[in-house]
Every structure is written in C-alpha cells, then in structure tokens.
N, C-alpha and C positions, 0 to 999 in steps of 0.2 A: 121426934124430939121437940119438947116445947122452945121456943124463941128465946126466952131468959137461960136457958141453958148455953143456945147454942152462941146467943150471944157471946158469954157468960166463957166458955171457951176459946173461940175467938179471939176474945180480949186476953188470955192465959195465954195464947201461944206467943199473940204479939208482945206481952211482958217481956217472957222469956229469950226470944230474939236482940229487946233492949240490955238484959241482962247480961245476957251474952256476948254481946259489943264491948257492956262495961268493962266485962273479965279479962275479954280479949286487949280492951285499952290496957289498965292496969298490968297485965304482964309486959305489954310492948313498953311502959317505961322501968321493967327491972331488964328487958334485954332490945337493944330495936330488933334485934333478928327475928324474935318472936312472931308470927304470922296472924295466928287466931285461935279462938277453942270453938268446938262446934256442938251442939246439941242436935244436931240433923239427923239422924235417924230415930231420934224421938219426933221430933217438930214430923219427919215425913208421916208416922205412925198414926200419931194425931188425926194429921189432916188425911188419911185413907179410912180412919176411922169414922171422922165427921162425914166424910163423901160419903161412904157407904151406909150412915144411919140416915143420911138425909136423901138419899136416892139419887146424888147430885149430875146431873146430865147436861153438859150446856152445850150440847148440839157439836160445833167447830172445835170447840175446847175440851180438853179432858176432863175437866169438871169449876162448876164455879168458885168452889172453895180454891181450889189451887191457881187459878185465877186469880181471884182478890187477893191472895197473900204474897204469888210470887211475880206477877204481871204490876197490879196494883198498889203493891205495900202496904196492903190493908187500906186502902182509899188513900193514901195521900197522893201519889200520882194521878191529880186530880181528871186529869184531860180523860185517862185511863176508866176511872171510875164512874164519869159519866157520859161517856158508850155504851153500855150493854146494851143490845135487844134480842129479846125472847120472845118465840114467835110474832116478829114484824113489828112490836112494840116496846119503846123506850125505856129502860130502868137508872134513870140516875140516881147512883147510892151514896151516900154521903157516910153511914155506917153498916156494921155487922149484922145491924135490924135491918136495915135493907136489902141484905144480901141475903138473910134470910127470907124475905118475903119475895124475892126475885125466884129464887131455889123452889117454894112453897107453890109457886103463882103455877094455873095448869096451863 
C-alpha cells in the first residue's frame, strides 16, 4: 500500500471517531440517559484490514496500527507517540506518515 493511501485512511477512521462523539453528544442532549452510538466494528474492520495489508508486526504489540489508534489516539497522547522502538531504534511519530514509515522500516 502506497503511503498517501494509508495515510489517507488513517486520517478517515480518525474523522469518523470525531463524528461519532458528535452524534453521541447530540443525542445525550435529547435524553441525559443516552450512553453513545458506536461504529466499532467497522472502525475494528478497518484497522485488521490495514494490519494485514501492511504486514503490520510490532514485535510486544499486536500490531502498530492498533497501537497508534488505540494506545496513542492517533499521536496525541504525545509521551505515547514518542516511544516506539523497532529493532533497538527510536521512532518518534508526530503523524500517520510516520507511522507508516516506522511499519515500512525493515
């Protein structure tokens, strides 16, 4: 998968998690009991699908992509984000393009 893609996806799930917040705000002021709405076994589907187009392997982890989205929050828990290392070497990723080049890296 080329980079702009996977970026390009990445950035699509993260949307859709925003989106998903909003929906769930918005109901929670026609009822407070209201909880959430979930798109999660799409969002899961996704990201088993990127794992596996990308070969994705992160050694202790079950994979980097699921990492970044659900450890990391897509890099904003920053402390998070700049920890990885693959084999014995440092990846601080600041985006999705890093994440892919970390995934890429042999």
């Amino acid at each position: 998968m080329k980079k702009e893609k996977f970026v390009e996806y990445m950035n699509e799930i993260e949307e859709l998690g925003k989106i998903e917040r909003e929906i769930s705000a918005s109901f929670k002021k026609l009822n407070k009991d209201f909880n959430f709405v979930s798109f999660a076994r799409f969002e899961t589907l996704i990201i088993k699908l990127l794992e596996e187009c990308m070969d994705d392997k992160a050694g202790n982890w079950d994979s980097w992509v699921s990492w970044w989205v659900y450890e990391t929050d897509f890099g904003h828990n920053k402390t998070l984000s700049k920890s990885p290392t693959k084999n014995g070497k440092k990846y601080p990723l600041k985006n999705s393009g890093d994440l892919y080049d970390l995934i890429t890296t042999k």
